[in-house]
Backbone as JSON Lines, residues from 0, in Angstrom:
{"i":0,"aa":"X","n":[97.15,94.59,110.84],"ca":[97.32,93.89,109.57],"c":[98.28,92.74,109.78]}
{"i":1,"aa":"X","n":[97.95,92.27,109.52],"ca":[98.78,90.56,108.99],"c":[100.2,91.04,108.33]}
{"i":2,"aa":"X","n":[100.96,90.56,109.0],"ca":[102.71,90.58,108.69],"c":[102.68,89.72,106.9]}
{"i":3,"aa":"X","n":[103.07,90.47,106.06],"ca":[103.3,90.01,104.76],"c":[104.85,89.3,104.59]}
{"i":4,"aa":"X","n":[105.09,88.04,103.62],"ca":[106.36,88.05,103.84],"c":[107.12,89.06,102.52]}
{"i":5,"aa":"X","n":[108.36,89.22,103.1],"ca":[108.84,90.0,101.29],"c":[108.68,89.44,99.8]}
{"i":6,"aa":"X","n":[108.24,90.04,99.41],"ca":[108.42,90.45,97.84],"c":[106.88,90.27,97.32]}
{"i":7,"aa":"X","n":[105.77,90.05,98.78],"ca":[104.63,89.84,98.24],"c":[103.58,91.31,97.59]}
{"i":8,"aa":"X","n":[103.31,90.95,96.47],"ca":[102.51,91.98,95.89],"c":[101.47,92.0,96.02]}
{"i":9,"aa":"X","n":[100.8,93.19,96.1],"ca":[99.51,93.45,96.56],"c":[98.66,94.17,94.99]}
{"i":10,"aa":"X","n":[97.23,94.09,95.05],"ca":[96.62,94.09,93.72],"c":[95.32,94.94,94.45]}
{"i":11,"aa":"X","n":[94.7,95.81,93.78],"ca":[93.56,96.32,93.92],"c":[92.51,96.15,92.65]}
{"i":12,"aa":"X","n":[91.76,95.19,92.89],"ca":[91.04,94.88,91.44],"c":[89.77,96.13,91.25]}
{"i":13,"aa":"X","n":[90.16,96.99,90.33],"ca":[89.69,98.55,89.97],"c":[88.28,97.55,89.76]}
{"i":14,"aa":"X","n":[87.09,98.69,89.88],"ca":[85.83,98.56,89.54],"c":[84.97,97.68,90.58]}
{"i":15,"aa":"X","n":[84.07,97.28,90.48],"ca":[83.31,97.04,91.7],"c":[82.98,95.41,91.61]}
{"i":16,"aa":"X","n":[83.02,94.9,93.08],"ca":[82.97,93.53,93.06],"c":[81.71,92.99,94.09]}
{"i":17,"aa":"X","n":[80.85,92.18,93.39],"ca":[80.11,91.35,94.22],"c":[80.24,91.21,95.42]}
{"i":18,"aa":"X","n":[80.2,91.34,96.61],"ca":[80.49,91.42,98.57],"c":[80.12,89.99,98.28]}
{"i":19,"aa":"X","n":[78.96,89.77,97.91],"ca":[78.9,87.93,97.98],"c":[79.25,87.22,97.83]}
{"i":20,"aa":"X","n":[80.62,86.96,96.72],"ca":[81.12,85.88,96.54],"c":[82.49,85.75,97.46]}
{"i":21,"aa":"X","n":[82.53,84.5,97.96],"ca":[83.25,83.66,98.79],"c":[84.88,83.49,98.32]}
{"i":22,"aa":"X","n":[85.75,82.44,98.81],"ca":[86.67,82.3,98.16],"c":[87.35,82.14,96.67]}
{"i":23,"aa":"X","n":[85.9,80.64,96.06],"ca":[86.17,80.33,95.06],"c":[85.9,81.35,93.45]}
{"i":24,"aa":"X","n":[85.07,82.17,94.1],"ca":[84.31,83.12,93.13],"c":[85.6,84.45,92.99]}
{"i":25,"aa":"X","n":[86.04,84.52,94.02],"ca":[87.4,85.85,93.9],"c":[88.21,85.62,93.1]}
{"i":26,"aa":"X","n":[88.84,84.17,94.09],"ca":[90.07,83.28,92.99],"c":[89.53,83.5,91.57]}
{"i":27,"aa":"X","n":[88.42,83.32,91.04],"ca":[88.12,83.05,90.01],"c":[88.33,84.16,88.59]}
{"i":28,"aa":"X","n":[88.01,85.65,89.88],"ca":[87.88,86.67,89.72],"c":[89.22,86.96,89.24]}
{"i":29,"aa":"X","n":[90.28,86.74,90.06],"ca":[91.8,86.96,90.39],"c":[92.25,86.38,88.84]}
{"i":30,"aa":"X","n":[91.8,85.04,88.45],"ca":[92.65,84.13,86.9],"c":[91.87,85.0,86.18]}
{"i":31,"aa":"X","n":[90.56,85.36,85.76],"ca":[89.83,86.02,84.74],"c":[90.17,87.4,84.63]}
{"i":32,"aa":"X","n":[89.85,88.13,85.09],"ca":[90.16,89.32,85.18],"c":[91.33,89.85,85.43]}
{"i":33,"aa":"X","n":[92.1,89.66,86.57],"ca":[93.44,90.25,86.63],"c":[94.28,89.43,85.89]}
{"i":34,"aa":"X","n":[94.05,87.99,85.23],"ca":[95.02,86.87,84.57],"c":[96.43,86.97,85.59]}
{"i":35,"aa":"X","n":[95.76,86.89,87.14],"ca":[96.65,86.26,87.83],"c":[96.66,85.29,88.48]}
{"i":36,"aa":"X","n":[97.73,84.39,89.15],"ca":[97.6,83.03,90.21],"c":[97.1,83.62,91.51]}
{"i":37,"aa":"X","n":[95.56,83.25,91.48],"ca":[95.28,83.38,93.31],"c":[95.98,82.41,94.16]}
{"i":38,"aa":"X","n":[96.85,81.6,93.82],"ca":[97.74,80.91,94.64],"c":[99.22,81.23,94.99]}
{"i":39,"aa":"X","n":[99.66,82.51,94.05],"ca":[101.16,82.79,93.77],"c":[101.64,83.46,95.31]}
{"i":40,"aa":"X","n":[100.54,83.92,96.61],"ca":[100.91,84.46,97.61],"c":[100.67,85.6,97.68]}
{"i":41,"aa":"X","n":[100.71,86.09,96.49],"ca":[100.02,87.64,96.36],"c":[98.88,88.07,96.82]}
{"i":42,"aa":"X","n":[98.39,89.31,96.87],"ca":[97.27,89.71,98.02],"c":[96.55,90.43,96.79]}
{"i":43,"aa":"X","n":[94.9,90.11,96.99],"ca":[94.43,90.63,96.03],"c":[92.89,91.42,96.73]}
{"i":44,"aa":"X","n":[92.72,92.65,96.75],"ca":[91.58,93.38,97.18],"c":[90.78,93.95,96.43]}
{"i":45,"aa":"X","n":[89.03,93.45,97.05],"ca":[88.26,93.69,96.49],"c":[86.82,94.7,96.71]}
{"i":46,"aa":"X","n":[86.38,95.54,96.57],"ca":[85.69,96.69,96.97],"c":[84.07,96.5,96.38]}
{"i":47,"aa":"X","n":[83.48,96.25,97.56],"ca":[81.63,96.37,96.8],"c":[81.2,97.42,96.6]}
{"i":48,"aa":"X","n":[79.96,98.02,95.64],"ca":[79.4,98.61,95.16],"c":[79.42,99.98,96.26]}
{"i":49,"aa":"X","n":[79.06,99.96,97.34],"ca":[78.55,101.04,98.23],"c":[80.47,101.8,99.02]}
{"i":50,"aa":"X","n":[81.38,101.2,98.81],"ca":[82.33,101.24,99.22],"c":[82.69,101.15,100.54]}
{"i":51,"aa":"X","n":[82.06,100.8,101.35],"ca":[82.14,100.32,102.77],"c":[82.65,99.15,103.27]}
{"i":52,"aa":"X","n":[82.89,98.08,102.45],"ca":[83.18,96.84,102.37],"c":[84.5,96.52,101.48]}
{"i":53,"aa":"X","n":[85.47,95.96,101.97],"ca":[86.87,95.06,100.79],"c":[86.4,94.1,101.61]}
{"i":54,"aa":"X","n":[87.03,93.11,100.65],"ca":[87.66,91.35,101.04],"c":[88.98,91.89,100.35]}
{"i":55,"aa":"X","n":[89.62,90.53,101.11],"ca":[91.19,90.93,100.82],"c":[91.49,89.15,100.8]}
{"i":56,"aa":"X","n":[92.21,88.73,99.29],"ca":[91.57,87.15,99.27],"c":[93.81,87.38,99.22]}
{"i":57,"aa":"X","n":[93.68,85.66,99.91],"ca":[95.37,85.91,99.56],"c":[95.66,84.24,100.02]}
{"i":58,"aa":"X","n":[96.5,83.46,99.3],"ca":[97.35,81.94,99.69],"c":[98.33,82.13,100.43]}
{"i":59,"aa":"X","n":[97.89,81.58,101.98],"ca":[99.94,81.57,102.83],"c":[100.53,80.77,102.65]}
{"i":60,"aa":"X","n":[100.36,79.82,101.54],"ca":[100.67,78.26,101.63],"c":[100.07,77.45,102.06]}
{"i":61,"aa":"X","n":[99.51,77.38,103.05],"ca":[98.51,76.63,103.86],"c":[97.25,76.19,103.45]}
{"i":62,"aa":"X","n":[96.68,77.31,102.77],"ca":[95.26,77.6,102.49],"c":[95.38,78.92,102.21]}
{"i":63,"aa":"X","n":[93.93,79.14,101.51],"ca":[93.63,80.25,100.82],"c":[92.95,80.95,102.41]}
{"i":64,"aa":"X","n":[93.24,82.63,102.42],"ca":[92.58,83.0,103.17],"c":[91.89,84.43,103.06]}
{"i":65,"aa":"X","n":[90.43,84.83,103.89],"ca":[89.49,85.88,103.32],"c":[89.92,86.57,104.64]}
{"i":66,"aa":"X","n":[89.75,88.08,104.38],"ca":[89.34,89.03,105.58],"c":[88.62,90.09,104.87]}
{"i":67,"aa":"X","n":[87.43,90.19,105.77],"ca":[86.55,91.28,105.11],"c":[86.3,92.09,106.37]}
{"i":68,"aa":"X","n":[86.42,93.54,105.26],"ca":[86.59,94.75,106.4],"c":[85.13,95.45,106.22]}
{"i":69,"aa":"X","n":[84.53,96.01,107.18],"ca":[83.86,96.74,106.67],"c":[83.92,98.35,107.42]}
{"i":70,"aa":"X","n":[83.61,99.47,106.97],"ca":[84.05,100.61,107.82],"c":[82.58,101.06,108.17]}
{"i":71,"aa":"X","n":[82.53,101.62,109.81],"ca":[81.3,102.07,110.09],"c":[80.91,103.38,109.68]}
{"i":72,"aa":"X","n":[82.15,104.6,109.17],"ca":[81.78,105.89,108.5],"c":[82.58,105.98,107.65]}
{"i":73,"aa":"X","n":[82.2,106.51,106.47],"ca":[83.49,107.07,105.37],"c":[83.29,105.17,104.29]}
{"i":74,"aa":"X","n":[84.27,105.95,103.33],"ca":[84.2,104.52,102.27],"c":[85.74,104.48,102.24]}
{"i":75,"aa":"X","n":[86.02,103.35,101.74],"ca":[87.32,103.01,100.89],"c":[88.0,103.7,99.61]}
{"i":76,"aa":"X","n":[89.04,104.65,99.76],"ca":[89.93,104.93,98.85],"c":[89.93,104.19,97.62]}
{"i":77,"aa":"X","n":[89.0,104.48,96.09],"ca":[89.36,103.28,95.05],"c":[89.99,104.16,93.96]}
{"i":78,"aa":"X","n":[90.98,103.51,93.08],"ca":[91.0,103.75,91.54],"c":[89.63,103.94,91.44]}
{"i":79,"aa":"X","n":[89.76,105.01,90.05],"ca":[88.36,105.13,89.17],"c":[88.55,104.33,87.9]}
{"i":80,"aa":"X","n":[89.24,103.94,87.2],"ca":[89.58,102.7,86.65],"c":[88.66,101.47,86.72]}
{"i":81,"aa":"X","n":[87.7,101.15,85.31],"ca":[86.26,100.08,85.44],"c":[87.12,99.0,85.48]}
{"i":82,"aa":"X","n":[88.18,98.86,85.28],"ca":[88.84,97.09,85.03],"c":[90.4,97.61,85.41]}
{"i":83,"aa":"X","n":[90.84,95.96,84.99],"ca":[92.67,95.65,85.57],"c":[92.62,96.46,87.23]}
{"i":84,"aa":"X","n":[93.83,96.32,87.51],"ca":[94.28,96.27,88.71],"c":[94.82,97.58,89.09]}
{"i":85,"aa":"X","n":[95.43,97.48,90.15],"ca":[96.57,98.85,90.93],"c":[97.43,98.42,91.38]}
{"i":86,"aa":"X","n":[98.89,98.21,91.83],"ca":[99.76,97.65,93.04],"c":[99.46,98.9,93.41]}
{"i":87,"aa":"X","n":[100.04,97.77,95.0],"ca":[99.97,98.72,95.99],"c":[100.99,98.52,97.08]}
{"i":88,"aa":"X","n":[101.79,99.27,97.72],"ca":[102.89,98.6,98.49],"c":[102.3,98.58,100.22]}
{"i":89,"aa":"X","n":[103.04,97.67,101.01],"ca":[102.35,97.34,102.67],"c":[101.7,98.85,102.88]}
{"i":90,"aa":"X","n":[102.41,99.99,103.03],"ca":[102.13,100.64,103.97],"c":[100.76,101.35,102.96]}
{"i":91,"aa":"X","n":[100.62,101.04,101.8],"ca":[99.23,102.42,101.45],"c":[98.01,101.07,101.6]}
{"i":92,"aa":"X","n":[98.28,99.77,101.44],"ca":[97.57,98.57,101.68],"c":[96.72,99.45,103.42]}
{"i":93,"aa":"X","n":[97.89,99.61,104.28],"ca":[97.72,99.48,105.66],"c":[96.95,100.72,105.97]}
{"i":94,"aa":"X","n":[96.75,101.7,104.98],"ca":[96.6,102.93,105.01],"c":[95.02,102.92,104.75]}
{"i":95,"aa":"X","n":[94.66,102.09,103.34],"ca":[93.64,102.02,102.72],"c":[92.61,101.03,103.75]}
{"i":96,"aa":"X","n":[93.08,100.11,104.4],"ca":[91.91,99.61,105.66],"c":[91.87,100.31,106.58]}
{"i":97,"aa":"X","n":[92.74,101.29,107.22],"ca":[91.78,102.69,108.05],"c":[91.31,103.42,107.38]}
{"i":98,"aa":"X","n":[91.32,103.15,106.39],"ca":[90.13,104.69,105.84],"c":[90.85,105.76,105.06]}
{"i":99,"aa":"X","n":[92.29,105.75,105.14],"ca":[92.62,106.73,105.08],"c":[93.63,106.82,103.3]}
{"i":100,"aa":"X","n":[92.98,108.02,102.92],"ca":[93.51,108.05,101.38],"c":[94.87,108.03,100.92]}
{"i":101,"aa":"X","n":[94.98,106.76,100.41],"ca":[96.56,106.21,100.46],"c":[96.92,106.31,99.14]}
{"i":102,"aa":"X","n":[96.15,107.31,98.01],"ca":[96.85,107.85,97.28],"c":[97.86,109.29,97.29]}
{"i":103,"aa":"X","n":[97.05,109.99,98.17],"ca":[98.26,111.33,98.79],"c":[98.63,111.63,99.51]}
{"i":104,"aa":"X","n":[98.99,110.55,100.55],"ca":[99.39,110.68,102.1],"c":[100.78,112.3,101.73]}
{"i":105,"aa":"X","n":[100.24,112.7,103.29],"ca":[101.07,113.85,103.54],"c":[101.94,114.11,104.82]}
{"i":106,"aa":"X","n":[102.85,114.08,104.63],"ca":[103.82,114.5,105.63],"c":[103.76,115.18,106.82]}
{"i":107,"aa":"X","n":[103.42,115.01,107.98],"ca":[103.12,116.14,109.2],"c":[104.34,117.01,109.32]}
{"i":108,"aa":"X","n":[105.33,116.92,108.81],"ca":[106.83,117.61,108.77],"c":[107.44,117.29,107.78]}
{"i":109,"aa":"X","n":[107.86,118.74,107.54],"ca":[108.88,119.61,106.12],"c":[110.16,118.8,106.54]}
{"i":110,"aa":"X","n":[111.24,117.99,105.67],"ca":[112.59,117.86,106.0],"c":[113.14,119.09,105.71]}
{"i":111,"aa":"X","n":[114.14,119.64,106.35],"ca":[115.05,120.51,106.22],"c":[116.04,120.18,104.82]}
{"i":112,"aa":"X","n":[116.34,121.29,104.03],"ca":[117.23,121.48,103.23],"c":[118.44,121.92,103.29]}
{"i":113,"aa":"X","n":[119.34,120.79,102.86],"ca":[120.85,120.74,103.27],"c":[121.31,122.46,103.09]}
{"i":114,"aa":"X","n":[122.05,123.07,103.59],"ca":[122.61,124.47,103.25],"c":[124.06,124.3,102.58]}
């Protein structure tokens, strides 16, 4: 994953999105629907119908930029939520492009309790 800088927020736009549309159609997606700036730096992800597929649309300053994932088994972790958004912080972001369900991640080890 792409190094985020701090304080950037990440968005999961709940409900299902067109795989076809390109940059301008997300952005578009991003002011209408979430009534946010696809330019503010923030990271905004988007999930097609079959769940095998996000785009992940986001501004570094530079330019607007796309990465689309697609997974060869298993689908993408979504809200069930038809509209608005989710935050999401780096590491369940980083969690949710392997595959792996980054709403209940679990601990491989118990911390010990102070005595």
């Amino acid at each position: 994953m792409i190094g985020l800088p701090a304080g950037t927020r990440i968005w999961l736009a709940a409900g299902v999105t067109d795989m076809r549309c390109g940059f301008d159609t997300l952005a578009a997606k991003v002011q209408t629907a979430l009534a946010a700036d696809p330019y503010s730096g923030h990271v905004f992800v988007f999930r097609g119908r079959r769940g095998d597929l996000v785009k992940v649309l986001w501004s570094d300053g530079d330019g607007m930029c796309l990465l689309a994932k697609r997974l060869e088994r298993g689908r993408f972790v979504w809200p069930q939520a038809e509209g608005g958004s989710v935050s999401l912080s780096n590491a369940q972001l980083s969690m949710l492009l392997e595959g792996i369900d980054w709403r209940r991640p679990e601990r491989t080890w118990q911390p010990q309790m102070a005595a």
